[in-house]
C-alpha positions in Angstrom: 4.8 36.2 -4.7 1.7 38.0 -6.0 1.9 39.2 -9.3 -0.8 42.2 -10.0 1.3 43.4 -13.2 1.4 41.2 -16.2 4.6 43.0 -17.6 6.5 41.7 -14.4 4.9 38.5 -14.9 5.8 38.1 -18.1 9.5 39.2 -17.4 9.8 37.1 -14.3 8.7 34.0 -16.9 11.3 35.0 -19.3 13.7 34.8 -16.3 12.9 31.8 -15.6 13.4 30.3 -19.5 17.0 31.9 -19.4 17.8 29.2 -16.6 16.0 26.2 -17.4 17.9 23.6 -19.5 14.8 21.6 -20.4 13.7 22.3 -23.9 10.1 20.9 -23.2 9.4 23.4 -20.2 11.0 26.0 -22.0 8.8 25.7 -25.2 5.9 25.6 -22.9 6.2 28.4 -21.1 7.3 30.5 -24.2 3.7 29.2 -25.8 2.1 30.6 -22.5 3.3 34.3 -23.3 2.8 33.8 -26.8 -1.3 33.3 -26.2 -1.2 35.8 -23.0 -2.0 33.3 -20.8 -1.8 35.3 -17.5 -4.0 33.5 -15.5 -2.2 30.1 -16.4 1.4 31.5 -15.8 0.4 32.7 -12.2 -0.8 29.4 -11.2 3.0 28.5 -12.4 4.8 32.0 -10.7 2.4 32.4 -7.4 4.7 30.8 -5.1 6.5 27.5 -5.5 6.5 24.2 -4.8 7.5 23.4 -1.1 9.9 21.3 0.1 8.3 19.3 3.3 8.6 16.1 5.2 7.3 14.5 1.9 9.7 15.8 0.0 8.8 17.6 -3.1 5.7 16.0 -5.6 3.6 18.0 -8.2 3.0 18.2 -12.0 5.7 18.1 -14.3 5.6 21.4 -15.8 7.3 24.2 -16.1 7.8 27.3 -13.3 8.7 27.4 -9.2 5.0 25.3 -8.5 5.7 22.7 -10.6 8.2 19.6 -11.1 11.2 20.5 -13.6 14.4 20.5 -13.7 15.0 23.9 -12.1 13.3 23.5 -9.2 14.8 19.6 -8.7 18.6 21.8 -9.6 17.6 24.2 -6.7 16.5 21.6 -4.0 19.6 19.5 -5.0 22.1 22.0 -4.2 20.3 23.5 -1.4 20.1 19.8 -0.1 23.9 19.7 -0.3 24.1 22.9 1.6 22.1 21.1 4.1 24.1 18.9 4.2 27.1 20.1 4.4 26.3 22.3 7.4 25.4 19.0 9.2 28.7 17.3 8.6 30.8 16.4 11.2 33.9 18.4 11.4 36.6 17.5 8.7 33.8 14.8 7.1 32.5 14.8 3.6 28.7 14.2 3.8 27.8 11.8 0.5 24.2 11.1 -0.9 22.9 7.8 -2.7 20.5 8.9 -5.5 17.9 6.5 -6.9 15.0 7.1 -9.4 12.2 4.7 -11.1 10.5 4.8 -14.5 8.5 7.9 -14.7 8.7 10.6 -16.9 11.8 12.6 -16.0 13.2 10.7 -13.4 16.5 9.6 -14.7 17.1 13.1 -15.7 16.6 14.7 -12.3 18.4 12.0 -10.8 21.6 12.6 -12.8 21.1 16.6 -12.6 21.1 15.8 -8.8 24.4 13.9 -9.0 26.4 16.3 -11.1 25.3 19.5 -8.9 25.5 17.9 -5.6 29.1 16.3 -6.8 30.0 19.7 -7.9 29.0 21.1 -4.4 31.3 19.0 -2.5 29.5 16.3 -1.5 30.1 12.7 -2.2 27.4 11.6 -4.9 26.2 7.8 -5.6 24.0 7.0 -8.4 22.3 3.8 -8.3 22.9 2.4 -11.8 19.6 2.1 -12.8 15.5 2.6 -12.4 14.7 0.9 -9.5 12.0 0.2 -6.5 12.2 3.0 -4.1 13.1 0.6 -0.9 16.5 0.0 -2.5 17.6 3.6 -1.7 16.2 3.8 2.0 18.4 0.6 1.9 21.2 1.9 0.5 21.3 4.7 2.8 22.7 2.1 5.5 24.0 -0.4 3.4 26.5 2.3 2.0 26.3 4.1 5.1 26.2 7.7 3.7 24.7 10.8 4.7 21.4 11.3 3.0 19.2 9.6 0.4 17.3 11.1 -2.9 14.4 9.0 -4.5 12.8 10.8 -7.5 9.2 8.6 -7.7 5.8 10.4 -7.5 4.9 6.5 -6.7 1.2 6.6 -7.2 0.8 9.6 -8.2 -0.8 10.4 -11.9 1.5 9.8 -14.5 2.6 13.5 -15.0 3.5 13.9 -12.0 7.2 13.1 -10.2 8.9 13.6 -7.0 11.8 14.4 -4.6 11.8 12.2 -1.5 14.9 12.8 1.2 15.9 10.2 3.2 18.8 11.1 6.4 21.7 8.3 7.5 23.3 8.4 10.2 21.5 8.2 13.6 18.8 8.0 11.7 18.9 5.1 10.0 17.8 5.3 6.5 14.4 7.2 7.7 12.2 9.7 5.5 13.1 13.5 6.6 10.9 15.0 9.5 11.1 18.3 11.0 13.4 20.7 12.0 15.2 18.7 8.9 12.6 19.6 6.4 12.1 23.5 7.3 15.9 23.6 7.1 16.4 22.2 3.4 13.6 24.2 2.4 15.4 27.7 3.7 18.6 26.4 1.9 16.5 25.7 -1.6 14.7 29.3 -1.4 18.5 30.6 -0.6 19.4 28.9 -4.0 16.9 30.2 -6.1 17.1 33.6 -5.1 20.6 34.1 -5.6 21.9 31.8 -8.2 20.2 31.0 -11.5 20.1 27.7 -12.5 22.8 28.1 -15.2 25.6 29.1 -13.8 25.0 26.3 -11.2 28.3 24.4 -10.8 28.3 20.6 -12.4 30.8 17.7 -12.2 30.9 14.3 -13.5 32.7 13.3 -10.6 29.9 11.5 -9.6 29.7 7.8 -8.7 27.2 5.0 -10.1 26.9 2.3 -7.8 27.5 -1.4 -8.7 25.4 -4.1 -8.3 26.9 -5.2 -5.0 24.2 -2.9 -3.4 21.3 -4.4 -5.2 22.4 -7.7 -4.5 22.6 -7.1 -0.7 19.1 -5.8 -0.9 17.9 -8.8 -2.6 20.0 -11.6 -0.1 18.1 -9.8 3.0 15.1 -8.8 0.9 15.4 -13.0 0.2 15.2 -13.8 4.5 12.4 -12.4 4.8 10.6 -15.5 4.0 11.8 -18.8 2.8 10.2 -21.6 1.3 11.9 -24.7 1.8 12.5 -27.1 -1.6 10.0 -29.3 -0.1 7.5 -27.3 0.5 7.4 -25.9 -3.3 4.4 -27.7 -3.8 2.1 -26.0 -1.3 2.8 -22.5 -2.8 -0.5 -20.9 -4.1 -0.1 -19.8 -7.6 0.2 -16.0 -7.8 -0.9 -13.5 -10.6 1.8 -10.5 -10.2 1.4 -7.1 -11.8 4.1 -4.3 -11.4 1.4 -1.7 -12.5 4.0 -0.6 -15.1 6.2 0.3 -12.5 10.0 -1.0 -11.6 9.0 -3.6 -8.9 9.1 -6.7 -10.7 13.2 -7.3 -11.4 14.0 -6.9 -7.9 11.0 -8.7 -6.9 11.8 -11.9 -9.3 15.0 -12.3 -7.8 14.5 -12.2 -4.4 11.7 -14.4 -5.1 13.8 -16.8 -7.1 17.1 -16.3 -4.1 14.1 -17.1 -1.2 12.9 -20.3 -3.1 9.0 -19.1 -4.8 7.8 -20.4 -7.9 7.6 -17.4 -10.2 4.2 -16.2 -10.3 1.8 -15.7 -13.7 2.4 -11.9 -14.8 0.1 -9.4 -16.4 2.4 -8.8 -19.2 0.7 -5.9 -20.1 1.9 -4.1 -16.9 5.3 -5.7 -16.2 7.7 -3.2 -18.1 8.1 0.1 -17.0 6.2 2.6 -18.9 6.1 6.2 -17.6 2.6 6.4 -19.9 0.8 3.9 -17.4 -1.5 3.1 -20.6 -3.6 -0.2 -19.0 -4.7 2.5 -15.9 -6.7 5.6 -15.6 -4.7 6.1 -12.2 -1.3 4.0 -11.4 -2.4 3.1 -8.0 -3.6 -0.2 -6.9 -6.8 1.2 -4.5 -8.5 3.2 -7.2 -11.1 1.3 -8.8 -10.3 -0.6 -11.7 -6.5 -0.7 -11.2 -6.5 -4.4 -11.0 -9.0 -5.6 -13.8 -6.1 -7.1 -15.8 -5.0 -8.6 -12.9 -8.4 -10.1 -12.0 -8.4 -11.3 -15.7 -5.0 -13.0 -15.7 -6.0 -14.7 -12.5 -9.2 -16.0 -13.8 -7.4 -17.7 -16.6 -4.8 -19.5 -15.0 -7.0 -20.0 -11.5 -4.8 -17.7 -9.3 -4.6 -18.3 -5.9 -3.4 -14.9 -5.0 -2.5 -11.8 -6.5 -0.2 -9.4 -5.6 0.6 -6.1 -6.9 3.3 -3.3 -6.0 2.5 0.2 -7.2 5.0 2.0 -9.7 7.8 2.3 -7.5 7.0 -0.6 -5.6 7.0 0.9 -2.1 3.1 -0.6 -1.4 1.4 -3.6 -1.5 -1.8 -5.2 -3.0 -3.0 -8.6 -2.2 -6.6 -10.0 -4.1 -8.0 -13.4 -2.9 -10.0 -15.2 -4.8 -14.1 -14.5 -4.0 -16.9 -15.9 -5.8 -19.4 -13.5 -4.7 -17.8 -10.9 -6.7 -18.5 -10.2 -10.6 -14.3 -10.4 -10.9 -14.2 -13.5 -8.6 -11.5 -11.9 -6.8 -11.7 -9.3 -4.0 -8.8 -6.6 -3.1 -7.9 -7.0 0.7 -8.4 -3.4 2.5 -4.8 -2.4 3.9 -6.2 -3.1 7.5 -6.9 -6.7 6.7 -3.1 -7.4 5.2 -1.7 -5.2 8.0 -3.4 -7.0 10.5 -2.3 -10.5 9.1 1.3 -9.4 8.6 1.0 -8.2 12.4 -0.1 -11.4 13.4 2.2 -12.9 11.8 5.1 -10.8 13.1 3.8 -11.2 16.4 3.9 -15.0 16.4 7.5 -14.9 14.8 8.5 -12.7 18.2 6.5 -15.2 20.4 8.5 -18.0 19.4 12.1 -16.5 19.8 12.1 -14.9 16.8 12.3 -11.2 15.1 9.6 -10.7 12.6 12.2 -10.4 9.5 12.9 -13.8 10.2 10.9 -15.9 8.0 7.5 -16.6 10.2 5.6 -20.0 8.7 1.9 -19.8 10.4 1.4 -23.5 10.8 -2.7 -24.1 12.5 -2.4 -20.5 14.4 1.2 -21.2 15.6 4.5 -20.2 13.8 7.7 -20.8 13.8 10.3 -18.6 13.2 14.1 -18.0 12.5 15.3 -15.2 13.6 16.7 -14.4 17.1 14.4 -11.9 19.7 12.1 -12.5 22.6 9.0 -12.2 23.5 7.9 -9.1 25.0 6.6 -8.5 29.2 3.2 -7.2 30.4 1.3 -5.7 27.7 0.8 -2.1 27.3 -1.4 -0.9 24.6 -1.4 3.0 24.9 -0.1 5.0 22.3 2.8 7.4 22.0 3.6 10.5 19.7 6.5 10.1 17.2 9.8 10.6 18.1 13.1 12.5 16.5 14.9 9.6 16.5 15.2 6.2 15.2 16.7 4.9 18.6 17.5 1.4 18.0 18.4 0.3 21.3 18.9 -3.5 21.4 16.7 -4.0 25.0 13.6 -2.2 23.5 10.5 -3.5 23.5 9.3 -5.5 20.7 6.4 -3.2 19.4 4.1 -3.1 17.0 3.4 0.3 15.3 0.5 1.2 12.8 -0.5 5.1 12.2 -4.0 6.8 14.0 -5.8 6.2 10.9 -5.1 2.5 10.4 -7.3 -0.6 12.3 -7.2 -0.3 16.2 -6.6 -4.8 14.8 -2.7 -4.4 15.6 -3.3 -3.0 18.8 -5.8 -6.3 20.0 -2.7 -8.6 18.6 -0.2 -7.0 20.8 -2.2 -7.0 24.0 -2.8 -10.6 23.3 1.1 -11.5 22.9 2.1 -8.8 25.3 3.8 -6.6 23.1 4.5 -2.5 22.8 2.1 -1.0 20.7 2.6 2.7 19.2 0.0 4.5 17.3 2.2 7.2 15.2 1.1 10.3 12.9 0.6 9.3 8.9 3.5 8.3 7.2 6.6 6.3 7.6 9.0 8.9 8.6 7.2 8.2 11.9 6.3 4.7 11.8 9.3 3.5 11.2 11.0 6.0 14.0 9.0 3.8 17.0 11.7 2.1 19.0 11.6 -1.3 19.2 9.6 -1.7 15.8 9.4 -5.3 15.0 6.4 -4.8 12.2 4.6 -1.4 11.4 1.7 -0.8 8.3 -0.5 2.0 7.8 -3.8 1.3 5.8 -2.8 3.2 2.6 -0.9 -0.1 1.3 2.1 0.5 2.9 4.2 -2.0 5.2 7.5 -2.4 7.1 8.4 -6.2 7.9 12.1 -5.9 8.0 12.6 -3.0 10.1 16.7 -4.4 10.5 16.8 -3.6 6.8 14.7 -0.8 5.8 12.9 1.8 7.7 10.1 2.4 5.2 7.5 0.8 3.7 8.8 -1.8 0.9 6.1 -3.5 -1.5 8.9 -6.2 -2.0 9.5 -7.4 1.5 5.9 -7.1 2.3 5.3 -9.2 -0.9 7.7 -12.0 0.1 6.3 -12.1 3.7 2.2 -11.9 2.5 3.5 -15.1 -0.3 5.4 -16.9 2.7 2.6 -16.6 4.9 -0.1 -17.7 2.4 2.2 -20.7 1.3 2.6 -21.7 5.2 -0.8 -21.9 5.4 -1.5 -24.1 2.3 1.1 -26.9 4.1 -1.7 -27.5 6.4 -4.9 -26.7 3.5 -5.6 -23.4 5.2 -6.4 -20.3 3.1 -5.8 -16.6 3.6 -9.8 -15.9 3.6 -9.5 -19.1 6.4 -6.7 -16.8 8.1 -8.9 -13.8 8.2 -11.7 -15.5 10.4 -9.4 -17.5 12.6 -7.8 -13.7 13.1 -11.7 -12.6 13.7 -12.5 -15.3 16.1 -9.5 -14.8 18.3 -9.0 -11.1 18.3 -12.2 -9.6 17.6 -14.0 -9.0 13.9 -12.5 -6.1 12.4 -13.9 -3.9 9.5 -13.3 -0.4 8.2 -14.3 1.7 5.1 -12.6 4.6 3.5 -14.1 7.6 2.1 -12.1 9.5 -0.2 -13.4 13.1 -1.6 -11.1 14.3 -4.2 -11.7 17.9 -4.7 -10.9 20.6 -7.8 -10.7 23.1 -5.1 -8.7 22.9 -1.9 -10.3 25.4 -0.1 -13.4 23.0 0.2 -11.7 20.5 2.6 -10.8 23.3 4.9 -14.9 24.0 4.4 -15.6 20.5 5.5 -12.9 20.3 8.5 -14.2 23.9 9.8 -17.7 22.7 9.6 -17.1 19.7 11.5 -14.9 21.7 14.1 -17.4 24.6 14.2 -20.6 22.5 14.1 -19.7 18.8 15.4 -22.6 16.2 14.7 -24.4 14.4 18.1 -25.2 11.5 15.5 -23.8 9.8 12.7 -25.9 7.2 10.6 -28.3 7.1 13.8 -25.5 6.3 15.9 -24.8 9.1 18.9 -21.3 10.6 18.9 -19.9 9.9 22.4 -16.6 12.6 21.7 -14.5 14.3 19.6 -10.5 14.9 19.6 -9.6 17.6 17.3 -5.5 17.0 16.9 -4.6 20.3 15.5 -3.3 21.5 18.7 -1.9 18.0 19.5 -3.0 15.7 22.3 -1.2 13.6 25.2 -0.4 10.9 22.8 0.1 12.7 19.2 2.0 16.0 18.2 -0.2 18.5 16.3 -1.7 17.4 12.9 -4.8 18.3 11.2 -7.3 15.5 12.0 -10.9 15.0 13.6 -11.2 11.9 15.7 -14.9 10.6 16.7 -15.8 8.2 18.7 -19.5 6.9 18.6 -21.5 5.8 21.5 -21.1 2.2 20.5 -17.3 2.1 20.2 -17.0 2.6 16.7 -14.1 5.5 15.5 -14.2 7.9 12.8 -11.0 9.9 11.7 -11.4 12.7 9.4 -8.1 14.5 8.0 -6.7 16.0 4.5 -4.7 13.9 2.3 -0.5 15.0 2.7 -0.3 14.2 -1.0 -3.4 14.4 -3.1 -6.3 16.9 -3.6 -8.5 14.9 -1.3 -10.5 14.8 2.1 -10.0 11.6 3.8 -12.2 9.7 5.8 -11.3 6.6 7.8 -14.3 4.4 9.6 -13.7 1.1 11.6 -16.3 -0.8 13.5 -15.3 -4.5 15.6 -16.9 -6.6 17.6 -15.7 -9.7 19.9 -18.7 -10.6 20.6 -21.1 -13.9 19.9 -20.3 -16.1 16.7 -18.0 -15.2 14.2 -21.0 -14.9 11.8 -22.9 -12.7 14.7 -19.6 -10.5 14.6 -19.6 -10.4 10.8 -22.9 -9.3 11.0 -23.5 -6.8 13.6 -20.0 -5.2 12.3 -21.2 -4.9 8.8 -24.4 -3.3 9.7 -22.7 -0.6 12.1 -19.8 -0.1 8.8 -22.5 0.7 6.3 -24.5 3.0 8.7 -21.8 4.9 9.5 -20.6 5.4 5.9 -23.8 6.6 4.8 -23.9 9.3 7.6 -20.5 10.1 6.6 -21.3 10.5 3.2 -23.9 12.7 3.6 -21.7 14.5 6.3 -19.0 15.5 4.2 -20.6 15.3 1.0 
């Protein structure tokens, strides 16, 4: 809605403080009139937030573009309608509801219960903050119809989110379309004809005990084991939560799988919805980890991981004495790739990759029950609309387009399916047969059986089971990364992130690069270009530029789904000569590149 008269404006903002029960946004948005503020309240009455297959995220704030508890009221009960239209004849659909720490996100969680119980459906409140993997678990543990996270996970600490998750045949799996064009015409429904309060609300609600979280935590737990007499080879860890809600989950299934309990960066451990330590909550940006890097120095950390606030991603830092921290944060590609290798050795040996996989000398052996897969197929696939978990499929590895071509060189060499999906889990974790799927942003799915998302806590478990493996026999993970280079190939990849004030200036940059495509980049000549707006044989339509460079290099250019940022994803390999010879030829290809980018998109 465009609004050309202040008066309406003004009146549709007074509209909106006669429904909203929050006190905070109320007071702000009556300050806004007060001063005359038109320009401000437009930004907050020119349309409203929208409801995709990420949910809802934004700025807690008040008015329809913003987080509040209006607009989480409307997407609740329009969710329930959803719902409800869904449900099998004579069924009651029902909804677990989890939140974490932030600001706000206890509140919208129990608004969501009471309106949704209200509405008919069968509501379930987790009892308390927790790691956003324990409600895609809970979906099937409790085997109900939908699933609500409110987390903003990484996001800056004003922010908070809505994400959906969908039971059933699917399997505890984010919301993709038709699902998330449907929800949205049921919350628009909502707010046009129903004001917020005269909303129905029950307190028939449930809370959940803590027979959930403790299922969670026993197959969290299997992941990976360390047997009592082993304990001694475990690498001491620095952990930081990054003042998120990881850490209680995470000590326990730590403590049930057999870990020492790792040094902690007190400072971050608690919850705290302020995120005072960081200028961003989110363990890529720069400077995240420099209490982390300190508390390793002190105690002589072998390792250090980190989940972000709602621990849905993983960090892992290695020590690195050319650095001026003495610790270096592994790239997303290089843990992926690892965890892969891992998963793909646990398969080779009889085993599923949630079965705890010890890499003993390049060999593992692992627990679970599986088989290897047949002749190895590589090519990729688009997503598909359902989980389909058919017990003959294919072990496959998954990663999404933007993520190291690494995973796909380990499943040719064990013979394994590999899929190459759109960004995000909702498709990852939709590839049948998934055995292990990562994309680069931190994000990792090793227990596919359990959850089907990304889970910082599993992935943690897993990266520590790995690394403590490998000290049995005196290996490192920095040894694992070049035994991983001389057998597959010597990967390496840069991102380039341009965060922008303005979003019309990544559609500038994406039209340029369609309308005016470069024949070089950092010297190097481009050999082609796939622009996947339309779609392609192997990928539904999305808005990313893929280039490919004369000397087999790729470059994948695309918008961020959840930040004000143009995204730019570089990886160079090489199989060929030494392993220093790869190191070097790959690094001087890398930097090239990034410059030309740089100056590209700049």
């Amino acid at each position: 809605m465009n609004f050309d008269d202040a008066t309406e404006l003004i009146g549709t903002a007074r509209a909106w403080i006669a429904q909203d029960p929050d006190p905070e946004t109320r007071a702000e948005l009556e300050a806004l009139i007060s001063a005359a503020d038109i320009d401000e309240l437009r930004s907050r009455f020119d349309g409203r937030l929208k409801f995709g297959t990420a949910g809802l995220r934004g700025e807690i704030a008040a008015g329809p573009t913003r987080m509040n508890r209006v607009v989480v009221a409307q997407a609740a009960v329009g969710l329930a309608a959803y719902l409800k239209a869904n449900a099998a004849p004579a069924t009651t659909p029902s909804v677990v509801i989890g939140f974490d720490g932030r600001k706000n996100s206890a509140v919208f969680a129990r608004d969501s219960a009471e309106l949704m119980a209200a509405a008919g459906i069968r509501a379930v409140l987790l009892p308390r903050m927790l790691p956003t993997p324990l409600v895609a678990f809970a979906v099937r543990h409790l085997d109900v119809s939908a699933g609500i996270m409110v987390t903003a996970s990484h996001n800056p600490p004003n922010d908070n989110g809505y994400k959906v998750y969908l039971g059933g045949v699917e399997e505890g799996a984010q919301i993709v379309s038709p699902a998330d064009t449907e929800i949205e015409a049921e919350i628009v429904r909502v707010a046009r004809q129903t004001p917020v309060d005269r909303l129905p609300r029950s307190s028939t609600y449930e809370v959940a005990d803590e027979g959930v979280i403790e299922a969670y935590i026993a197959q969290t737990a299997a992941v990976g084991r360390l047997p009592p007499t082993e304990i001694g080879a475990q690498p001491r860890v620095v952990y930081t939560a990054m003042h998120g809600v990881g850490w209680n989950t995470l000590s326990r299934v730590l403590g049930a799988a057999g870990f020492i309990e790792p040094d902690l960066v007190s400072a971050q451990i608690e919850p705290d919805a302020r995120f005072p330590t960081v200028s961003f909550p989110n363990p890529e940006e720069p400077g995240a980890l420099d209490l982390a890097f300190e508390t390793a120095r002190s105690v002589g950390a072998h390792l250090i991981i980190a989940n972000d606030p709602d621990a849905d991603r993983l960090a892992i830092a290695i020590p690195d004495t050319s650095t001026a921290d003495g610790y270096r944060r592994l790239t997303g590609n290089q843990v992926g790739m690892l965890l892969g290798w891992r998963a793909a050795e646990a398969v080779a040996q009889g085993g599923a990759a949630q079965g705890g996989a010890a890499v003993r000398g390049g060999a593992v052996a692992a627990s679970a029950s599986g088989a290897r897969g047949g002749s190895h197929d590589v090519g990729t696939a688009g997503t598909v609309s359902t989980v389909g978990r058919a017990s003959t499929a294919r072990p496959t590895l998954a990663c999404s387009v933007v993520s190291s071509p690494a995973l796909a060189a380990v499943a040719a060499d064990y013979g394994l399916g590999f899929r190459e999906t759109l960004t995000g889990f909702k498709w990852v974790s939709r590839v049948p047969g998934l055995v292990f799927g990562y994309e680069e942003a931190l994000g990792y799915l090793v227990n596919p059986n359990t959850v089907r998302d990304k889970d910082g806590i599993s992935a943690a478990v897993a990266f520590l089971s790995l690394a403590s493996d490998l000290a049995v026999d005196g290996f490192t993970i920095a040894d694992q990364l070049d035994r991983f280079s001389e057998r597959f190939g010597h990967f390496d990849s840069v991102q380039i992130s341009l965060r922008v004030s303005d979003l019309a200036r990544i559609d500038e940059v994406m039209a340029a690069l369609r309308n005016d495509p470069p024949k070089k980049i950092g010297g190097t000549p481009v050999a082609s270009i796939d622009d996947l707006k339309a779609g392609s044989a192997d990928l539904p339509p999305s808005d990313i530029l893929r280039i490919r460079t004369a000397n087999g290099s790729r470059i994948m250019v695309r918008p961020s789904g959840t930040e004000p940022k143009l995204k730019v994803y570089i990886d160079v390999s090489s199989a060929q000569g030494s392993l220093a010879k790869r190191k070097k030829s790959v690094a001087s290809r890398l930097a090239a590149l990034e410059a030309g980018m740089r100056e590209i998109v700049s």
